[in-house]
SEZARO-60332 format. One record per residue (C-alpha): x, y, z; residue in one letter. Coordinates in steps of 0.2 Angstrom, whole numbers, padded with zeros to 4 digits, always signed. Each point is the difference from the previous one (the first is absolute). Layout:
<pts>
XYZa ...
</pts>
This chain:
<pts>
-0127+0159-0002x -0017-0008+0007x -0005+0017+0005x +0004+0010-0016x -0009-0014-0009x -0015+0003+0011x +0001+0017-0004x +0001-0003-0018x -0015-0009+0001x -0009+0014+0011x +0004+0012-0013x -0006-0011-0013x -0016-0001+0006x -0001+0017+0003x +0004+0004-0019x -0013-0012-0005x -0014+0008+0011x -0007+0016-0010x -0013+0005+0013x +0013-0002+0014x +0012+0012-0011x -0015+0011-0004x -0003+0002+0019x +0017+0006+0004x +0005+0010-0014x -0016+0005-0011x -0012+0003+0015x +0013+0012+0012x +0005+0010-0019x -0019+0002-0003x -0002+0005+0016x +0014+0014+0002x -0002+0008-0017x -0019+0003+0001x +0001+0006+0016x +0014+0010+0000x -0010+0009-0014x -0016+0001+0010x +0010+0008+0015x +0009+0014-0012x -0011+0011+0004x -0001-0003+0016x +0017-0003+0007x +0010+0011-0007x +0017+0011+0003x -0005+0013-0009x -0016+0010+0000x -0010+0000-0015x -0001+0018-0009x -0014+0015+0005x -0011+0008-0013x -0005+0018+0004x -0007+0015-0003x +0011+0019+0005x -0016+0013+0001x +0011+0019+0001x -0012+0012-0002x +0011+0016+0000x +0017-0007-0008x +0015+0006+0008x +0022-0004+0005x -0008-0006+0017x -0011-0011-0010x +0012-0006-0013x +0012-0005+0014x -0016-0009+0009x +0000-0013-0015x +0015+0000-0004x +0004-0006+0019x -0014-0011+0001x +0006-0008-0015x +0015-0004+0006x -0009-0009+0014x -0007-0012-0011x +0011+0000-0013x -0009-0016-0008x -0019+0009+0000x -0007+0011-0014x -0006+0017+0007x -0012+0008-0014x -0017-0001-0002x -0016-0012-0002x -0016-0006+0007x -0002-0015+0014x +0019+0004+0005x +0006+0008+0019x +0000+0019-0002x +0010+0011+0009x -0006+0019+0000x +0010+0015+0004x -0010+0015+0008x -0001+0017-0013x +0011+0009+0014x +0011-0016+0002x +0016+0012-0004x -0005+0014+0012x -0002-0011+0016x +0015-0011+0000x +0005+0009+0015x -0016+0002+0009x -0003-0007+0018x -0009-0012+0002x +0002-0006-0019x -0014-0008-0010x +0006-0014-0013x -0005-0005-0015x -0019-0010+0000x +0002-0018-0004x -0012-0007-0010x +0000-0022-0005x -0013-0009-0010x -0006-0016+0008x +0012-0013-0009x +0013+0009+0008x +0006-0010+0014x +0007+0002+0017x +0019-0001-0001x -0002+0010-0017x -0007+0013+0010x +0012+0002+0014x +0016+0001-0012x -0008+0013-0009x -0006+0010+0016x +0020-0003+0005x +0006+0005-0017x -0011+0016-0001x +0005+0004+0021x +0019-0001-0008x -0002+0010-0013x -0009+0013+0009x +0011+0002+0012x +0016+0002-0011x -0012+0014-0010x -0003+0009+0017x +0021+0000+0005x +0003+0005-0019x -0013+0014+0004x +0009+0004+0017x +0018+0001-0008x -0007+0011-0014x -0009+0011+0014x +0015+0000+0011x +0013+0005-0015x +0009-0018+0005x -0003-0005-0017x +0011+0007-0016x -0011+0005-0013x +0011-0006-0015x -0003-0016+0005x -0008-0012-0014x -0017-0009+0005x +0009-0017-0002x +0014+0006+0015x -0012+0007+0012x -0010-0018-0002x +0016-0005+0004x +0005+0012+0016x -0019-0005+0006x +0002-0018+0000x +0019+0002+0007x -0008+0009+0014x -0016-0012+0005x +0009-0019-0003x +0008-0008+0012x +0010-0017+0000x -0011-0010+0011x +0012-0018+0004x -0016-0016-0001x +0007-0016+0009x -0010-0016-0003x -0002-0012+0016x -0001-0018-0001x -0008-0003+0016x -0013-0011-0006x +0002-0006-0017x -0016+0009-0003x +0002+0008-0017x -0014-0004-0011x -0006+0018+0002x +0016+0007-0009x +0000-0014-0015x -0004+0006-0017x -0012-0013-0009x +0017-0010-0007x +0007+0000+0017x -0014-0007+0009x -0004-0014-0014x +0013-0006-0006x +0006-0009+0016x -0017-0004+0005x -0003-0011-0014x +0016-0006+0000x -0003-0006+0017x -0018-0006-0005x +0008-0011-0012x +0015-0007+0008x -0011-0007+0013x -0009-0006-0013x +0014-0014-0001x -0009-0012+0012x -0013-0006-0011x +0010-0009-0011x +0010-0006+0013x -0014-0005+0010x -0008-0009-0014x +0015-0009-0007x +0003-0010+0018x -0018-0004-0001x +0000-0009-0020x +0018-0006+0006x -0009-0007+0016x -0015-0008-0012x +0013-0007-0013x +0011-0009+0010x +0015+0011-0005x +0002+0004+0019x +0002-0017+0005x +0012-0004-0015x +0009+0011+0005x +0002-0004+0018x +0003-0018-0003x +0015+0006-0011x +0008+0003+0021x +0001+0022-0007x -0001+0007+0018x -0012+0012+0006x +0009+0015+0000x +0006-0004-0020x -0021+0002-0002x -0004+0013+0009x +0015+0008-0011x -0007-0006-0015x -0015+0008+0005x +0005+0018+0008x +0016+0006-0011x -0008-0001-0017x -0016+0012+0005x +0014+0012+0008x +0009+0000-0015x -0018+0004-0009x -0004+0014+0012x +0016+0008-0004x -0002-0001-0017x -0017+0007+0003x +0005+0015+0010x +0014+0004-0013x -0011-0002-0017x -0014+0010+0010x +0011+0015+0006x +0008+0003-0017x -0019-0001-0008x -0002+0017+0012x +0017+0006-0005x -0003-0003-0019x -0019-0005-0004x -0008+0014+0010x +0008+0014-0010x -0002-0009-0017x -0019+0003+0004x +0001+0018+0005x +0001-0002+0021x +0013+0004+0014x +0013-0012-0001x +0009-0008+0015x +0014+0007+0008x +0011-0013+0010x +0011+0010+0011x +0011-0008+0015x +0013-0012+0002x -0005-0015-0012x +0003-0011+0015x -0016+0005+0007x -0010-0005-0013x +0012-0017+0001x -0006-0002+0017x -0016+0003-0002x -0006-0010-0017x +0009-0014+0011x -0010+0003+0017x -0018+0001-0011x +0006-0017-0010x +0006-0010+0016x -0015+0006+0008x -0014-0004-0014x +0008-0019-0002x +0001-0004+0017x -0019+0004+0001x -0003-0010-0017x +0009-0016+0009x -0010+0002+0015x -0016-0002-0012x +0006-0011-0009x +0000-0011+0015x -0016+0006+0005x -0011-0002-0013x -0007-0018-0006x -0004+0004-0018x +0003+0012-0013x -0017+0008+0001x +0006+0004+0019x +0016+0007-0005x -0009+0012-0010x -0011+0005+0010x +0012+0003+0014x +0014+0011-0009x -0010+0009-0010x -0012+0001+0015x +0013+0008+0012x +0009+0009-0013x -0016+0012-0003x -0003+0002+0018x +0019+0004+0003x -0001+0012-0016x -0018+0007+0007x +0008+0005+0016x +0018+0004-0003x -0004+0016-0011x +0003-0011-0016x -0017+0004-0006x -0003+0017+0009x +0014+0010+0007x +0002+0003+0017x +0000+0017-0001x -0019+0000-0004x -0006-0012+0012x -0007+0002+0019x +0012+0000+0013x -0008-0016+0008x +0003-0008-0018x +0018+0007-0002x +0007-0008+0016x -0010-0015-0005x +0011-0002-0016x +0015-0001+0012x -0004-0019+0001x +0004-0005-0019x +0015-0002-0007x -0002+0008-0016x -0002+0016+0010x +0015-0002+0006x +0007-0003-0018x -0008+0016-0005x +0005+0010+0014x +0019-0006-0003x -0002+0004-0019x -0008+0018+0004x +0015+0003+0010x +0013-0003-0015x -0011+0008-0012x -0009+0016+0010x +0011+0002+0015x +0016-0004-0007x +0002-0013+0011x +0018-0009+0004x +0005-0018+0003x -0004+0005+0020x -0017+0009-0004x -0007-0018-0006x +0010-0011+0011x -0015+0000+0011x -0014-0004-0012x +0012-0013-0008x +0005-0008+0017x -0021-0002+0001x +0001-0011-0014x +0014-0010+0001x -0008-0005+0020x -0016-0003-0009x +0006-0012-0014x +0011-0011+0016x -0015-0002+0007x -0010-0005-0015x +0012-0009-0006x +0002-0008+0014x -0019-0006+0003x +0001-0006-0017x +0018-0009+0000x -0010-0010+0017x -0017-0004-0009x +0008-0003-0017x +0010-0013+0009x -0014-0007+0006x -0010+0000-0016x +0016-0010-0008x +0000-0013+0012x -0019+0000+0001x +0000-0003-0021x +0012-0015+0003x -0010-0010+0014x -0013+0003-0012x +0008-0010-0014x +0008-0014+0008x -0017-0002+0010x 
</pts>
């Protein structure tokens, strides 16, 4: 009963404390809606569409199938014609030299805002086209082809002939995925993790004004044992954290969409997620006690959590993903936890990751928070008997 009062009285406080509530909800919401829209560009599944331009000087069935190839290529894209857009241009005997040896493609022309990827998936889809226009040009030429066919099923014999299923398998050898996430993949979890180890601040502070009020040593002389505070202390910002990565996950599933970006898919054995949500919140309060105990005022228990919570962030491919940075930089990101958050997230999300597949990253967590928590279980001890020698001094 003493230990459901105290954390009554921890959530109490915690309702009552609008910058502490701002910090773990508002700051981590703000955080993954704008940059989930700044990344969508950026981090997508799906490439954006091509303008361009289809120059046939001397129009003909070879010609006609050539768009109508390319097109299906990128189905998204609009072939016509304009200024400042990538141009593709037949040659006037494009029809006469499908057979020829060597060949000469179509010339290639892209203005200067065209970039890089762009231009590669349109050199691939005019390289695909041209090839099922020269094996339409062969079958025709070798009498393979019936004549009585429409244009629609000799697209359709084409392409039967040039696909083939190729099976992709995606390896979870290292966890590291970032590359693959789109823009909702990558920052949903990252601020989510950003702001559930945002939790030690308020749990940092509210020892310290508790320390300075006296309310630490009332406490004590009521004879509650240590591990009833530690408790009090631990299971209310767990229960916060969940609550946190639940509200936060269903603002990807729902809010995204509502403003017109990917939403968040959750595939996998809910249990996972379970697990993990529990690994990240056991983790993040056993670092809050630890400086609790560390810090001697409220000034230093800011400054210490928000301190190494940007330097985790700035290092763990919170702020920038992995994927973009040096290699010296990526393996230094193996040090913080929240990298190991992400990477267990990025598994679930992008590798379609198991309860097995995260074990690891979660097994990480769990031996970190024992040994935070266990630092911080010995020098809040200390601290508690230090605050009453103190008093009765």
């Amino acid at each position: 009963m003493r230990l459901l009062a105290l954390m009554r009285k921890e959530g109490l406080l915690l309702v009552r404390d609008p910058h502490a509530l701002a910090v773990l909800f508002i700051m981590p919401a703000l955080f993954l809606l704008l940059m989930a829209g700044a990344m969508s560009s950026y981090m997508q599944d799906r490439l954006p569409p091509l303008q361009l331009s289809l120059d046939v000087p001397q129009p003909s069935e070879a010609s006609d199938f050539f768009r109508t190839a390319l097109q299906a290529q990128l189905p998204d894209s609009q072939i016509g014609t304009g200024a400042n857009v990538a141009t593709v241009r037949l040659a006037a005997d494009f029809s006469d030299t499908l057979l020829a040896t060597p060949h000469q493609g179509p010339t290639l022309s892209f203005p200067a805002q065209f970039d890089r990827l762009s231009r590669q998936r349109l050199h691939s889809a005019v390289s695909i086209a041209l090839a099922q226009t020269r094996l339409l040009a062969y079958l025709q030429d070798s009498g393979a082809l019936d004549p009585q066919l429409s244009a629609a099923e000799r697209l359709e014999l084409i392409q039967q002939r040039t696909q083939s299923q190729i099976d992709q398998q995606q390896q979870l050898a290292n966890g590291d995925l970032s590359a693959q996430a789109n823009a909702t993949q990558m920052s949903v979890p990252a601020w989510l993790i950003f702001g559930m180890f945002f939790v030690v601040l308020p749990m940092a502070g509210g020892f310290q004004r508790e320390q300075q009020s006296g309310t630490l040593l009332r406490l004590r002389c009521l004879g509650l044992s240590l591990r009833t505070l530690v408790l009090s202390k631990v299971l209310p910002y767990m229960a916060l954290n969940l609550l946190q990565f639940t509200l936060l996950l269903a603002l990807g599933v729902y809010g995204l969409p509502a403003l017109g970006l990917e939403p968040l898919s959750l595939p996998g054995n809910p249990l996972a997620y379970l697990l993990l949500a529990i690994s990240i919140a056991l983790t993040t309060s056993c670092l809050g006690l630890l400086l609790a105990a560390l810090a001697r005022s409220t000034e230093q228990a800011l400054l210490l959590g928000g301190g190494i919570n940007i330097l985790l962030a700035a290092i763990g491919g919170i702020m920038v993903p992995k994927s973009v940075m040096p290699a010296a930089m990526a393996q230094l990101a193996e040090v913080s936890p929240m990298s190991w958050a992400l990477d267990a997230f990025l598994t679930l999300l992008v590798g379609h990751g198991s309860l097995v597949d995260i074990a690891p990253w979660c097994l990480r967590l769990l031996l970190l928070a024992a040994v935070l928590g266990g630092l911080g279980l010995f020098l809040f001890k200390q601290r508690v008997q230090h605050t009453q020698w103190t008093t009765h001094y």
